[in-house]
Phi, psi and omega in degrees: 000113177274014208274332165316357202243289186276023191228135149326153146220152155251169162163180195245137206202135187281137163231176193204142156220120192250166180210111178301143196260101164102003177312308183288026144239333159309294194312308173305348225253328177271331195069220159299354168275060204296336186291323169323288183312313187297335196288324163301344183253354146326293186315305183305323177242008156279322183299337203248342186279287206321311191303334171328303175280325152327327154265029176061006149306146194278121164266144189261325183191156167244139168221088179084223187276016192246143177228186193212083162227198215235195158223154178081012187194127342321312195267130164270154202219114167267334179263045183279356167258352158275004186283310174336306196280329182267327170324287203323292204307287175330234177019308186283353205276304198287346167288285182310340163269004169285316179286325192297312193278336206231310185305276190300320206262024161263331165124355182284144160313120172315061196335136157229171178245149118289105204233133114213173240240154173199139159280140148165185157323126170232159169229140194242141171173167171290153185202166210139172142273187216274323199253331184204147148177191214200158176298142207208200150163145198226135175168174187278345180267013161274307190312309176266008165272353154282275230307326185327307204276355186290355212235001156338271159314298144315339173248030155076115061219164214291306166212105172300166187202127194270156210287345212256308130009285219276345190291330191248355160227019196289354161293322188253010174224174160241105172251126145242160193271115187263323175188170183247092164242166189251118178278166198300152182079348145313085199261003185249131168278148209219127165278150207249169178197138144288155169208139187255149201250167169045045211266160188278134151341274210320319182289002153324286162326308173285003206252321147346307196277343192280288191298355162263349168298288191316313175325286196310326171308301188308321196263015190049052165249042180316333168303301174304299177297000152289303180302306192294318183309298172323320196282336206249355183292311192270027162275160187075027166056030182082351165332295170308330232296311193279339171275356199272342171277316159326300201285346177304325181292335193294287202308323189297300178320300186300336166326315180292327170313129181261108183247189202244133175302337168241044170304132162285331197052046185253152194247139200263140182252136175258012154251156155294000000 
């Protein structure tokens, strides 16, 4: 139907914005052999592309190594922020099987993704100029699912998922909570979460210890929530591991910090 397309919309829609992992040593890794590289990098995005259409999903653009799309828009999802989380997971899945089959074994360094993921209003229609456009969407909840997934690399894990997300599936997955940030351009701090695949009895458990780590943070006990981060690096099979090294460093800074007693304990970001 194209009125679906070239007709407007507002309405609440999951986005995802992914990003590739490791590209400038796949790229050195080709020299001069851009047909080479381009043919990989085909790969790299029909492979992280199939779960998508596969949940029905909108790819909106690819832009370099990065892609975008949404759920719940054109084809209604009415469960699209749980579609969202499991695509996501599917995408991180379809990257290792892209390095087992095509990566490793020509002998290239080996890729990762990055993803995230936000719920909220979007408004959709083609857009563009009068000479070019494209099926499109806009809002402020596109806008913090890029910064969401830009934020990636810093706290050490794979795919973030904003609290609005986790709000409406949190019964099907296991999130843990990574931070309260005010992303850049942002003055409402907005939570973020992770979420683990392939989960363990134990982690129930670890995860407790994880959210009373956050409690000690909260409570300007920085000192604790350190000694607990250290206690918490091998639970989750080590998953966590690079983020839990990220917050010792976060706490030690705030140690330095003259803070307010009625500290929110949201951390305000000055980058993208």
């Amino acid at each position: 139907n194209p009125a679906l397309i070239k007709d407007g919309m507002k309405r609440e829609i999951s986005i995802c914005f992914s990003d590739l992992r490791g590209f400038t040593p796949l790229g050195e890794s080709f020299g001069d052999d851009v047909k080479g590289l381009t043919r990989i990098m085909n790969g790299y995005m029909d492979s992280i592309t199939q779960p998508i259409l596969d949940a029905d999903g909108m790819v909106i653009k690819y832009i370099g190594d990065a892609s975008m799309h949404v759920h719940n828009a054109p084809t209604d999802d009415p469960d699209h922020a749980d579609t969202s989380v499991r695509v996501g997971l599917q995408m991180l899945r379809a990257v290792e099987k892209f390095n087992e089959d095509f990566v490793v074994p020509e002998g290239r360094p080996p890729v990762g993704m990055g993803a995230g993921i936000n719920t909220g209003l979007g408004y959709l229609g083609e857009m563009g100029s009068t000479k070019r456009h494209s099926y499109d969407v806009l809002g402020d909840a596109v806008s913090t699912a890029a910064r969401i997934e830009s934020k990636c690399k810093e706290y050490g894990c794979l795919l973030l998922v904003g609290g609005a997300t986790v709000e409406q599936c949190k019964q099907d997955w296991f999130f843990l909570k990574i931070d309260d940030l005010a992303v850049k351009g942002k003055t409402v701090g907005v939570a973020i979460y992770t979420v683990l695949d392939d989960v363990k009895p134990h982690y129930k458990a670890s995860k407790r210890r994880h959210e009373d780590m956050h409690k000690m943070y909260k409570q300007q006990r920085f000192q604790e929530a350190i000694e607990a981060c250290n206690k918490l690096k091998p639970q989750f099979e080590g998953k966590m591991e690079k983020y839990y090294d990220m917050w010792i460093e976060r706490c030690e800074y705030m140690l330095t910090q003259d803070l307010p007693e009625d500290w929110s304990g949201i951390f305000v970001a000055t980058t993208k």
